[in-house]
N, CA, C and O of each residue as an XYZ file, in Angstrom:
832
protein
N       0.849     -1.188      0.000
C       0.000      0.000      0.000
C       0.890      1.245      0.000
O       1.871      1.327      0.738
N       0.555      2.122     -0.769
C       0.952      3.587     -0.838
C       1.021      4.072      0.517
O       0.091      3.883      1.302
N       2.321      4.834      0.907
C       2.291      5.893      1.828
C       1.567      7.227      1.701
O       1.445      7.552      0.520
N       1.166      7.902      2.376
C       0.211      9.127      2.271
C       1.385      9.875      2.707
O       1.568     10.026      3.915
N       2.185     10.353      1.869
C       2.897     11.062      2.892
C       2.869     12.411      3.582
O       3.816     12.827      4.249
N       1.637     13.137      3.373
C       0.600     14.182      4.077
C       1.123     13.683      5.559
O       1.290     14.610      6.351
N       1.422     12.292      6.080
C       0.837     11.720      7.104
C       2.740     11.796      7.488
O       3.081     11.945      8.661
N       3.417     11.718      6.781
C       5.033     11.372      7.718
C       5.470     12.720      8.257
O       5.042     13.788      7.819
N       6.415     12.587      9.308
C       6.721     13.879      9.899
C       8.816     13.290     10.053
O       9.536     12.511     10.676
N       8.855     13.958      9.384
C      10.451     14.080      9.197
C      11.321     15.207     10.561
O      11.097     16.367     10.906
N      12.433     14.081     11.072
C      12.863     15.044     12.481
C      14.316     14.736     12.197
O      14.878     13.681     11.903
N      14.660     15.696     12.333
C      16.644     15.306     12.393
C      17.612     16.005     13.435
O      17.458     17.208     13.649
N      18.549     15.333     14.053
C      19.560     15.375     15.252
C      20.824     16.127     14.106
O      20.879     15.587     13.001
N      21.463     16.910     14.271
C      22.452     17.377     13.715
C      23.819     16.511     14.993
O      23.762     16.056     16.135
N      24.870     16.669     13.964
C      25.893     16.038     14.225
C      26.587     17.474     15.074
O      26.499     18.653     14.729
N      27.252     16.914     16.226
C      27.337     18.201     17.110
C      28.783     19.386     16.898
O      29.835     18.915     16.466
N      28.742     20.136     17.068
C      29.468     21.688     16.398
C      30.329     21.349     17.651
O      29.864     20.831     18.666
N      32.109     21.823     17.407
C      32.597     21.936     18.863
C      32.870     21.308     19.727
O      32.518     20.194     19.339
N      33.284     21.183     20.720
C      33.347     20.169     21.148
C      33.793     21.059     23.435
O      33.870     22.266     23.664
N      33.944     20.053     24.411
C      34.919     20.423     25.395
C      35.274     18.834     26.658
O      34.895     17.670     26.795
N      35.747     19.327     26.987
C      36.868     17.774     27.536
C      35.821     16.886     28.140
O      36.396     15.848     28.468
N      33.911     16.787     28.585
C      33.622     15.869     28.770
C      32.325     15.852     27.731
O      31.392     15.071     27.918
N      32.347     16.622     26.814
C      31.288     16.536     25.913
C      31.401     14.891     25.537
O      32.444     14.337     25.186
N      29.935     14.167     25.709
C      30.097     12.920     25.335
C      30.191     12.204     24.066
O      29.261     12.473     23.304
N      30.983     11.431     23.653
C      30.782     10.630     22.049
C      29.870      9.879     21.719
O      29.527      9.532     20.589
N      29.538      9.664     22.518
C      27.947      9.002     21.971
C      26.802      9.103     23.412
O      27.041      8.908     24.604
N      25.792      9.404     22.867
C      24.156      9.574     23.523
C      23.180      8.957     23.219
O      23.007      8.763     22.016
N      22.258      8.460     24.122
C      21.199      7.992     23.806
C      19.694      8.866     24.111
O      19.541      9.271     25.263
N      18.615      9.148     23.108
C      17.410     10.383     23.191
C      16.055      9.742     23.799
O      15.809      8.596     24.177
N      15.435     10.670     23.760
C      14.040     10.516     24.248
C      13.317     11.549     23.448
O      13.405     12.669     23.953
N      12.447     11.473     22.054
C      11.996     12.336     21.596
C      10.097     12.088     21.248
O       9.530     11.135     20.713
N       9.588     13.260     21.762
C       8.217     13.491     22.491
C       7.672     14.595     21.235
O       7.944     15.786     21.078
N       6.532     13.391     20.186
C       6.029     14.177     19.202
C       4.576     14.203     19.804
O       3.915     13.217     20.130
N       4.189     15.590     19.894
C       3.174     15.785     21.013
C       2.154     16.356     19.976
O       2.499     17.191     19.140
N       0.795     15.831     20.075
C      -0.351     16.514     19.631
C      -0.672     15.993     18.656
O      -1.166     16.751     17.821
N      -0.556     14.402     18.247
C      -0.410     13.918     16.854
C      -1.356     12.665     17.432
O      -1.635     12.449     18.611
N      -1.817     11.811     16.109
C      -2.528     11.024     16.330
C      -1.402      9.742     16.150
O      -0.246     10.132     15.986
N      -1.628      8.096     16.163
C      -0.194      7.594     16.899
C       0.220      7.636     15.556
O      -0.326      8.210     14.614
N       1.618      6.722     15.585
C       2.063      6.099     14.648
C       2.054      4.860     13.897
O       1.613      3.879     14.496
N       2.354      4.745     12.999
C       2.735      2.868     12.294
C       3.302      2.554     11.814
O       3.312      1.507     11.165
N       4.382      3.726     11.987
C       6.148      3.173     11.925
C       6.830      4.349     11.901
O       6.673      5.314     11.152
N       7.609      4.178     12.798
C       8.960      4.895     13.266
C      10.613      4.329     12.683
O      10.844      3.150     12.947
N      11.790      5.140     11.887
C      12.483      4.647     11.526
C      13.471      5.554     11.713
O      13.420      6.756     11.454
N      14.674      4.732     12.322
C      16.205      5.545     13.101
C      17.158      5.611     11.638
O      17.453      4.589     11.018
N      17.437      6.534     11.356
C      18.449      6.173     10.088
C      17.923      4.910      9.276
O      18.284      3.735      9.334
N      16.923      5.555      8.474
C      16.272      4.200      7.596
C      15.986      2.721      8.145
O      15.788      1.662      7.550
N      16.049      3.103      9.718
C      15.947      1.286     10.200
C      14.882      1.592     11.210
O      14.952      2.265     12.238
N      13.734      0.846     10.599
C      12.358      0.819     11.579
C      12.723      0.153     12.948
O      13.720     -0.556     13.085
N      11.679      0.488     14.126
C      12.246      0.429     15.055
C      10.655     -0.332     15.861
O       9.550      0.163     15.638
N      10.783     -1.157     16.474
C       9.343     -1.745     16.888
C       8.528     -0.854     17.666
O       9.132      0.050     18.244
N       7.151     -0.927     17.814
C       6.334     -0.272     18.275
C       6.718     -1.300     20.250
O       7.209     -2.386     20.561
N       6.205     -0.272     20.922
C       6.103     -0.864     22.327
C       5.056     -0.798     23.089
O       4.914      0.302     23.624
N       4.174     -1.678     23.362
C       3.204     -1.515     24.403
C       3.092     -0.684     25.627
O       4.064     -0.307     26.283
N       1.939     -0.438     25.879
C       2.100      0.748     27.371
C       2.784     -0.546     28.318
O       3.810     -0.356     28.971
N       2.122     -1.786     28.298
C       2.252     -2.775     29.586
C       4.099     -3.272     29.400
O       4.932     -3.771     30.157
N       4.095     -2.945     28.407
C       5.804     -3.630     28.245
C       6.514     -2.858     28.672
O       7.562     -3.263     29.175
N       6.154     -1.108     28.631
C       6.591     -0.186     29.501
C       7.052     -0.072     30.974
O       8.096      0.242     31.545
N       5.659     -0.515     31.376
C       5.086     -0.881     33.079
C       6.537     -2.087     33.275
O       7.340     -2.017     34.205
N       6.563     -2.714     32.601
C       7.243     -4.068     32.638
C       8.987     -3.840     32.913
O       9.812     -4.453     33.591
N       9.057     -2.627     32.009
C      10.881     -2.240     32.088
C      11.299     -2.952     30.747
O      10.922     -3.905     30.066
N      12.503     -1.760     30.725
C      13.123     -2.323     29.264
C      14.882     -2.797     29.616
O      15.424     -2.211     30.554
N      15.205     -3.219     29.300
C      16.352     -3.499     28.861
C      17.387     -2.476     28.816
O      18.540     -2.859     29.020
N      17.205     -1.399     28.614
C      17.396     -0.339     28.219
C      18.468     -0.505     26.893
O      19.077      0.558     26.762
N      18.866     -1.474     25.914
C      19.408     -1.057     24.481
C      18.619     -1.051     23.292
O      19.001     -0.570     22.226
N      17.296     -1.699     23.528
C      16.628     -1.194     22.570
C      15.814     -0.021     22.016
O      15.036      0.585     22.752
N      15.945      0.238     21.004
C      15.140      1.487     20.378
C      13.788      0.568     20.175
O      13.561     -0.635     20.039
N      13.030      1.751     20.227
C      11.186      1.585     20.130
C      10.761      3.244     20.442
O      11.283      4.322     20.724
N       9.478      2.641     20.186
C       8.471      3.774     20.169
C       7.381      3.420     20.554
O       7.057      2.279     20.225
N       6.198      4.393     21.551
C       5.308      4.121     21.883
C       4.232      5.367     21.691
O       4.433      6.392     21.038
N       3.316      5.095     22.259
C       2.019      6.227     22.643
C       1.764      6.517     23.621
O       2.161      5.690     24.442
N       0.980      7.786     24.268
C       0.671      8.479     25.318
C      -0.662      8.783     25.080
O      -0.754      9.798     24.389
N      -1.642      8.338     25.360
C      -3.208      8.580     24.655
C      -3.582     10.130     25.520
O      -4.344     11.035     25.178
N      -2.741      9.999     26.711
C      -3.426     11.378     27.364
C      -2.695     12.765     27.278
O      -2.997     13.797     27.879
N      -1.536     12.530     26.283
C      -0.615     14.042     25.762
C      -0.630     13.581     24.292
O       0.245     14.098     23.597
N      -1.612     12.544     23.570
C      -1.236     12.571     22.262
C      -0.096     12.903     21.740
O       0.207     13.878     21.052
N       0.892     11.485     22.348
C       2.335     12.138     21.597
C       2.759     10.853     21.302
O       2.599     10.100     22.262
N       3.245     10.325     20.317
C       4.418      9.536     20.260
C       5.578      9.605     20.618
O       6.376     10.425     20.165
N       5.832      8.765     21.470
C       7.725      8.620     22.393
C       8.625      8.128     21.487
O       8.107      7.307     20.730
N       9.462      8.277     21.347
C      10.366      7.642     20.402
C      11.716      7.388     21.405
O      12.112      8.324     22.100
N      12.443      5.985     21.443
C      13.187      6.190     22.433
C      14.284      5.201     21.828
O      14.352      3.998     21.573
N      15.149      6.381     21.723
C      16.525      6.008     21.434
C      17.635      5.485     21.852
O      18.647      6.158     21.654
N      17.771      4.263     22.486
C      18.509      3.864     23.743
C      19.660      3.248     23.473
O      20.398      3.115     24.449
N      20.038      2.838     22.476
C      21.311      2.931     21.387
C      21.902      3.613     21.419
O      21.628      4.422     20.533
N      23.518      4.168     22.520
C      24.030      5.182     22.197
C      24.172      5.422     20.784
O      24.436      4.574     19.932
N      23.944      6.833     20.586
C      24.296      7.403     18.771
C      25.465      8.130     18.614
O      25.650      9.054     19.407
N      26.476      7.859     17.568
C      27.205      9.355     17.877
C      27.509     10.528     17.672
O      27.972     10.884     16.589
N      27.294     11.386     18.723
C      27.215     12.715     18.680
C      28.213     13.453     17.508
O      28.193     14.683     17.460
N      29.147     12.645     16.497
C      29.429     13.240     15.677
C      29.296     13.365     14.088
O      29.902     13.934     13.180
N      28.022     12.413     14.256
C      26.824     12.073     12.637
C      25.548     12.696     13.273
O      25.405     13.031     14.449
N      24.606     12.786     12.205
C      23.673     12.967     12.236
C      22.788     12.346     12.200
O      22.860     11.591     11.230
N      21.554     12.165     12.977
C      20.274     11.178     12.890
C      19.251     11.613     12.428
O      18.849     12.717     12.795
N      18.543     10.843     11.478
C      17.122     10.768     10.474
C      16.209     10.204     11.133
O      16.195      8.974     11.083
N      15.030     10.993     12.059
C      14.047      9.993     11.874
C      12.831     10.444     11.308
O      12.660     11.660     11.215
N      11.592      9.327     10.749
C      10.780      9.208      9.804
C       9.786      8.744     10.446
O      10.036      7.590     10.793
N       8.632      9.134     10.820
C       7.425      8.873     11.897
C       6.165      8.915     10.521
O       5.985      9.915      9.827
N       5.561      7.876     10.392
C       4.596      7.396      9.866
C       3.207      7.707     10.761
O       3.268      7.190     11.877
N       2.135      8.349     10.528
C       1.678      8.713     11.475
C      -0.026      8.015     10.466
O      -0.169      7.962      9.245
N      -0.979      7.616     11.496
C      -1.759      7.190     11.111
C      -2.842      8.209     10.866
O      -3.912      7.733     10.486
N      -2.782      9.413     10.997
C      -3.787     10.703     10.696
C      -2.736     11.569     10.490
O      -1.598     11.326     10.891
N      -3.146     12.888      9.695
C      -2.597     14.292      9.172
C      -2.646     15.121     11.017
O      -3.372     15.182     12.009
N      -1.447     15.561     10.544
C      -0.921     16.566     11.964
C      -2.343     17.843     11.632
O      -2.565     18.727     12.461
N      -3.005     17.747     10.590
C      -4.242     19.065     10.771
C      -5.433     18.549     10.874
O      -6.423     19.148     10.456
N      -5.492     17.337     11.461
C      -6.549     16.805     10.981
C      -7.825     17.243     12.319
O      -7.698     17.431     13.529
N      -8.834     17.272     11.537
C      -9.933     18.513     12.664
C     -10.236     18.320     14.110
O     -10.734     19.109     14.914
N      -9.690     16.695     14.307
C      -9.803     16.652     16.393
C      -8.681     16.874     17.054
O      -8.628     16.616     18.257
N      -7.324     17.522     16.199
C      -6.191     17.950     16.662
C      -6.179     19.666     16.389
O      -5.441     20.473     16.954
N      -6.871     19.859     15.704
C      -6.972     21.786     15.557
C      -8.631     22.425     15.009
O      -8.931     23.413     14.339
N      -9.289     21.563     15.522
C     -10.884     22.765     14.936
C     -11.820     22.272     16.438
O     -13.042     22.130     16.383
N     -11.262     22.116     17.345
C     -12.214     20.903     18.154
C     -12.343     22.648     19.534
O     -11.466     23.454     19.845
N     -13.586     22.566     19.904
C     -14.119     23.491     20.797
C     -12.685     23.980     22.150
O     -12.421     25.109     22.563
N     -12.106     22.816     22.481
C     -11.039     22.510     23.663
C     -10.092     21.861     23.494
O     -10.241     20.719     23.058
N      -9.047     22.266     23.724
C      -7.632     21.030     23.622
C      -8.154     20.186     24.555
O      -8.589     20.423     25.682
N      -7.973     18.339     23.441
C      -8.432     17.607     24.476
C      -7.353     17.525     25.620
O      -7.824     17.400     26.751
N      -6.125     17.569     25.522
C      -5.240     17.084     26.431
C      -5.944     17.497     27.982
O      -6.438     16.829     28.890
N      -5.652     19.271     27.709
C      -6.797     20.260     28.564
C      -8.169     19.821     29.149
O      -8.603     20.099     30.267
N      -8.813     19.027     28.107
C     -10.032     18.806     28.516
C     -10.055     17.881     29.499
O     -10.577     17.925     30.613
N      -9.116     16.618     28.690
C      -8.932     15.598     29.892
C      -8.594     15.590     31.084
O      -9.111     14.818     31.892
N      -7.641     16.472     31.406
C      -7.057     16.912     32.713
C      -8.179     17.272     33.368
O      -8.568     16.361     34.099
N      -8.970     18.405     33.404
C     -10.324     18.681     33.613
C     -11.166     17.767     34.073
O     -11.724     17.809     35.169
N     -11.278     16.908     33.234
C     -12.459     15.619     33.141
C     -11.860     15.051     34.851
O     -12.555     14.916     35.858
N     -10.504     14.828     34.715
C      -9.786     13.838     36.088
C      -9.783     14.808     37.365
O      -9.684     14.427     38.532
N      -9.872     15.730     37.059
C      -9.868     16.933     38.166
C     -11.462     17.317     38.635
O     -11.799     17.760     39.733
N     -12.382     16.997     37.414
C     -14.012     16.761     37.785
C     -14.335     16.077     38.842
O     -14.833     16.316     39.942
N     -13.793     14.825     38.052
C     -13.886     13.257     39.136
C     -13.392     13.473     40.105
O     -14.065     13.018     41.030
N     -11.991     14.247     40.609
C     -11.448     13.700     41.726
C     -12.302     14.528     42.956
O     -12.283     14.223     44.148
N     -13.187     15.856     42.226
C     -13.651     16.556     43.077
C     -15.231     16.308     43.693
O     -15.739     16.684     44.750
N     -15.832     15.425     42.439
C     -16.845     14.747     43.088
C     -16.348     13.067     43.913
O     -17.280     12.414     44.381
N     -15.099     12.562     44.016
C     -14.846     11.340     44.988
C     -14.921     12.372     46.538
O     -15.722     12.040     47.412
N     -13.994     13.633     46.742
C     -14.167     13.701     47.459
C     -15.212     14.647     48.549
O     -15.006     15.123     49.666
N     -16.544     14.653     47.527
C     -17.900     14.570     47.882
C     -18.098     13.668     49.267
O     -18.717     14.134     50.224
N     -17.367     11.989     49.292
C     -17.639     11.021     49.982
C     -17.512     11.693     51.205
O     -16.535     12.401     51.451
N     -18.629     11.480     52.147
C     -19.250     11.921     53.611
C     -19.509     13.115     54.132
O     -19.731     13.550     55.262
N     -19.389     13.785     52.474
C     -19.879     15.695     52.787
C     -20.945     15.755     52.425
O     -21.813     15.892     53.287
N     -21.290     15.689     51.186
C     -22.597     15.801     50.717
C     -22.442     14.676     49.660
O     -22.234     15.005     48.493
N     -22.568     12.864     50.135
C     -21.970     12.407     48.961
C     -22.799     12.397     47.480
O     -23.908     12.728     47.059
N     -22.028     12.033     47.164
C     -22.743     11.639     45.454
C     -22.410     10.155     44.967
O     -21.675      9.338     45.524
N     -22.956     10.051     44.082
C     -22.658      8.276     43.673
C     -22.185      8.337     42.332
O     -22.765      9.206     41.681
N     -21.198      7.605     41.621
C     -20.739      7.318     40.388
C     -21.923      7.019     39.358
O     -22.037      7.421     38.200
N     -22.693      6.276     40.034
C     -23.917      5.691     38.566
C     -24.889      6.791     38.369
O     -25.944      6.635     37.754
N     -24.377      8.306     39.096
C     -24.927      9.402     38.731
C     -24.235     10.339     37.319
O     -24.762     11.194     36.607
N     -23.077      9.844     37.309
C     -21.951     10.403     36.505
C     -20.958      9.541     35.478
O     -19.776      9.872     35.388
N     -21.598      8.182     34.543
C     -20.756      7.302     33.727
C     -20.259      7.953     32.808
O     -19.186      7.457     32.465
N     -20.508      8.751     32.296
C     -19.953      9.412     30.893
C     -18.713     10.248     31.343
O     -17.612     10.204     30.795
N     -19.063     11.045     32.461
C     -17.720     11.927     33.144
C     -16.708     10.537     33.362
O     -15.539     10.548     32.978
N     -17.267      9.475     33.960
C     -15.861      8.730     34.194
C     -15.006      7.969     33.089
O     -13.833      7.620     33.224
N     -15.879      7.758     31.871
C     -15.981      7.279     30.685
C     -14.780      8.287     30.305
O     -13.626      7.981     30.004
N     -15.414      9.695     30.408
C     -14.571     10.785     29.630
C     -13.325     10.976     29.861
O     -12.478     11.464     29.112
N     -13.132     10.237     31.844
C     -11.928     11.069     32.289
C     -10.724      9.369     32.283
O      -9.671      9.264     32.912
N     -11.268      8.449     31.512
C     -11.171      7.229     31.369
C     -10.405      7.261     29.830
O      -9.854      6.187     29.592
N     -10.289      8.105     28.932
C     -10.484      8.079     27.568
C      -8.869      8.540     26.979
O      -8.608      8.590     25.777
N      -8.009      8.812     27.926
C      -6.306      8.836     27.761
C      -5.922      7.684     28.105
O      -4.910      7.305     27.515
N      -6.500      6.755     29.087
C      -5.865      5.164     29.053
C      -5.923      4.211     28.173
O      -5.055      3.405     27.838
N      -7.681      4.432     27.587
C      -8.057      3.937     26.844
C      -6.980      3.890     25.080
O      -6.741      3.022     24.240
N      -6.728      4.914     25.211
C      -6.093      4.988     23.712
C      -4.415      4.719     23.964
O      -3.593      4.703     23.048
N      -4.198      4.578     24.960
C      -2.402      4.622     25.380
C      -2.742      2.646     25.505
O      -1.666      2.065     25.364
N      -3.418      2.074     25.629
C      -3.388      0.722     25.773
C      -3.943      0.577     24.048
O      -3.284     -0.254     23.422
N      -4.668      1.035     23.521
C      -5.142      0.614     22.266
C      -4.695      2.098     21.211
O      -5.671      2.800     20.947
N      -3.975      2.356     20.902
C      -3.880      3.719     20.348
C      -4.610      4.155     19.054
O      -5.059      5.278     18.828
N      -4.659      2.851     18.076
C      -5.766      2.967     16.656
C      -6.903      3.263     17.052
O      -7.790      3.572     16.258
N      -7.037      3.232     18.025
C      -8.668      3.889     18.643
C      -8.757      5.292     18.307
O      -9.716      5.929     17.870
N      -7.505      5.680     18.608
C      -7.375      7.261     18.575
C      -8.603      8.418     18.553
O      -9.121      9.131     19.411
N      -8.807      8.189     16.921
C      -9.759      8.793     16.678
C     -11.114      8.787     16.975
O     -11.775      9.730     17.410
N     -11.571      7.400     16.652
C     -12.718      6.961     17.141
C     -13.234      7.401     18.837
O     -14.369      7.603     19.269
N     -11.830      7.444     19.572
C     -11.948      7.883     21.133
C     -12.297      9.258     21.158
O     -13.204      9.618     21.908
N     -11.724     10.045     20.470
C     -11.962     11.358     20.229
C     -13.055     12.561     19.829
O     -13.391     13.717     20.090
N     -13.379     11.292     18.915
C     -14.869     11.604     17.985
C     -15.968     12.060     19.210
O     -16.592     13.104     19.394
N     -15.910     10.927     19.866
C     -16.868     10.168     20.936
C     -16.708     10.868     22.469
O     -17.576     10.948     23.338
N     -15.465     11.296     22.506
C     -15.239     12.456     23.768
C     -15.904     13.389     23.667
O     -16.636     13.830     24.553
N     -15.682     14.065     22.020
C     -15.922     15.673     21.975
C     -17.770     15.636     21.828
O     -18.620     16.441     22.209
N     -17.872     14.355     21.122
C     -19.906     14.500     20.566
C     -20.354     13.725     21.784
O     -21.435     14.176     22.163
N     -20.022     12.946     22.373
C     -21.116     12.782     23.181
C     -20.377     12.337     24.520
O     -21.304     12.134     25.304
N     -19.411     12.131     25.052
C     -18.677     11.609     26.331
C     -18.992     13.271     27.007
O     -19.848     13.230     27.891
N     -18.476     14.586     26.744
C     -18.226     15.863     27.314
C     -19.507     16.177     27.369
O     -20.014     16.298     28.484
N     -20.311     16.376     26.182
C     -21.915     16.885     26.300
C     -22.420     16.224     27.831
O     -22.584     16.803     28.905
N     -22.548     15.158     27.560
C     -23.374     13.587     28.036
C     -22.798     14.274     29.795
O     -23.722     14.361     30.603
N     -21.800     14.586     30.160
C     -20.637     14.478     30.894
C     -21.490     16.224     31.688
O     -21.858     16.344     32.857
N     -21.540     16.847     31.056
C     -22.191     17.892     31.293
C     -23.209     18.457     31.877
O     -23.312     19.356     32.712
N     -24.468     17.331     30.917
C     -25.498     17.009     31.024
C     -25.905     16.318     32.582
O     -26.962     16.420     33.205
N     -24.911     15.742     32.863
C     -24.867     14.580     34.430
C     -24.859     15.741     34.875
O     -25.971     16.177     35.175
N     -23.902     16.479     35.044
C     -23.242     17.595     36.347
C     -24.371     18.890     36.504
O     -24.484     19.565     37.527
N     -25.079     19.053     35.402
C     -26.042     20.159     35.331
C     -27.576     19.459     35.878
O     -28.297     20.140     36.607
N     -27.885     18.431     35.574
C     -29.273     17.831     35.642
C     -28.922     16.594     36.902
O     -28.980     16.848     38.105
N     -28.622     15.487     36.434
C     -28.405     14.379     37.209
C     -27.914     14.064     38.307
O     -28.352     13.066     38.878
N     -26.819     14.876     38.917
C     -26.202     14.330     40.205
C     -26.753     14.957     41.410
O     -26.531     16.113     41.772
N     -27.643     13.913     42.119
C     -28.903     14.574     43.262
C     -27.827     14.871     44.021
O     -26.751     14.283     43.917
N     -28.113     15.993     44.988
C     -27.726     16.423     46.549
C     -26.199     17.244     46.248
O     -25.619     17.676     47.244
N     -25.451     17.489     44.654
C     -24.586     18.038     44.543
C     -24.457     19.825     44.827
O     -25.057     20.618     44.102
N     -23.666     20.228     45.879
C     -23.161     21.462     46.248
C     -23.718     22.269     44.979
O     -23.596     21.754     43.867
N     -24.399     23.672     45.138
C     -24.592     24.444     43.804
C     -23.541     25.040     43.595
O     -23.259     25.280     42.421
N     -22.565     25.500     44.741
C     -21.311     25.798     44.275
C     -20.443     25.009     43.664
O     -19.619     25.408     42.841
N     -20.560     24.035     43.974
C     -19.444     23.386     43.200
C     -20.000     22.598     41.724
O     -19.135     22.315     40.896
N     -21.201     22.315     41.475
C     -21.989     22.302     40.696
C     -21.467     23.397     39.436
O     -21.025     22.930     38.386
N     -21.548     24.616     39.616
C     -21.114     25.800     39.266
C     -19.689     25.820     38.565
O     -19.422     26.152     37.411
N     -18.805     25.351     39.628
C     -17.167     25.227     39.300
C     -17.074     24.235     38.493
O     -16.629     24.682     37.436
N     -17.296     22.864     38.398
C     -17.470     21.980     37.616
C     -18.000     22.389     36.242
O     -17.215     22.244     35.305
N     -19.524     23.004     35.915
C     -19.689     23.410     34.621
C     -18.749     24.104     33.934
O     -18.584     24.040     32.716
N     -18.011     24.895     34.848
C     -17.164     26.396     34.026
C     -15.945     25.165     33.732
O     -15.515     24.868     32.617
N     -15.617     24.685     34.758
C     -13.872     23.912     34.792
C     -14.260     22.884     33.109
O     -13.401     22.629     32.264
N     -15.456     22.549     33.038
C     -15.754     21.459     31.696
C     -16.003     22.479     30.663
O     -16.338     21.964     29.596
N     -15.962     23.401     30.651
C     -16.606     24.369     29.410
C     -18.019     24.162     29.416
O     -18.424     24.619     28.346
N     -18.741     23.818     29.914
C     -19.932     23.002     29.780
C     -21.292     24.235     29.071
O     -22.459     23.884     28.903
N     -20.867     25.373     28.817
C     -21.848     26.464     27.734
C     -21.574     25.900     26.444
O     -22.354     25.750     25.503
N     -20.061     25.536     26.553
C     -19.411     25.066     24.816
C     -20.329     23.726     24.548
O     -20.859     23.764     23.438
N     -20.562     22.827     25.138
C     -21.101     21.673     24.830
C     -22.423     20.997     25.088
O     -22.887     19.962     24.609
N     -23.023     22.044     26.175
C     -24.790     21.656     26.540
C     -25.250     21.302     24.795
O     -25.677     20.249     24.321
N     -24.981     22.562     24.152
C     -26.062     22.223     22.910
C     -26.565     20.880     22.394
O     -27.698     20.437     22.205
N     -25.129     20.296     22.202
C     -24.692     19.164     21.625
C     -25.320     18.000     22.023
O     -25.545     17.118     21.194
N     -25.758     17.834     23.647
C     -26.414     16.364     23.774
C     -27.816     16.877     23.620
O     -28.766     16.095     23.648
């Protein structure tokens, strides 16, 4: 199949200028392509490099292999270079990306989701600690937890990406809104209040 190449994002390490008595000869990187939808292939100097699971992460590496992974809740691809390189060539890399860096749930969308999400987890954490003030119950609020659920979701499955996204902005945030304004009995009006503004929740009532 044809590459789209709308979709590759070209990055390069220059070979280093200068030098002084502990500047090192060879390094190994950590490079953080942030705001992108994932990848489906990453390549170090023309040599593809395996994709890595979040859990293989959790697990520990070895530390000499190169790979690359996802971050569903900073939309970034990691790229991790653990191969010392040396600092006196230059490195090519070539990120295959499975959506366009303009594509409309990365730049036309009401809220940065990253933003939004943070929000969403900062919602939740403020109705848990509701518990023995004025409590509230979760099966008052699935879509908020759904919503604030929706950066793990794509960092364990990342081709979701979009589909996760779609579904945040049309109906997880509305839906999410909708709970915090109507549904959650015995909730504080003040904080009721802080919650709508902290979700944008004028931007998205329309919508459900």
């Amino acid at each position: 199949m044809e590459k789209n190449t709308s979709f590759i994002v070209f990055l390069g390490i220059s070979a280093a200028s200068g030098s002084f008595s502990t500047f090192p000869n060879a390094r190994s990187y950590e490079i953080q392509l942030r705001g992108v939808f994932p990848a489906t292939n990453v390549s170090v100097n023309n040599t593809s490099i395996p994709v890595e699971s979040f859990n293989e992460l959790i697990n520990g590496q070895d530390g000499t292999t190169n790979g690359y992974t996802y971050d569903g809740s900073t939309l970034s691809v990691i790229i991790y270079i653990r191969q010392p390189m040396s600092t006196s060539q230059s490195i090519q890399i070539q990120v295959q990306l499975s959506e366009n860096i303009s594509h409309r749930l990365l730049v036309q969308t009401p809220a940065s989701f990253v933003g939004l999400l943070a929000r969403c987890q900062s919602a939740k954490a403020l109705l848990d600690y509701q518990w023995g003030v004025r409590t509230v119950f979760m099966d008052d609020y699935p879509l908020l937890l759904d919503a604030a659920a929706t950066g793990l979701r794509i960092t364990h499955s990342p081709l979701t990406a979009e589909n996760e996204l779609n579904t945040f902005f049309n109906q997880r945030i509305p839906g999410a809104c909708d709970e915090i304004e109507n549904k959650i009995t015995g909730l504080d009006p003040n904080l009721r209040s802080i919650l709508l503004a902290q979700l944008q929740c004028n931007t998205f009532l329309h919508i459900y």
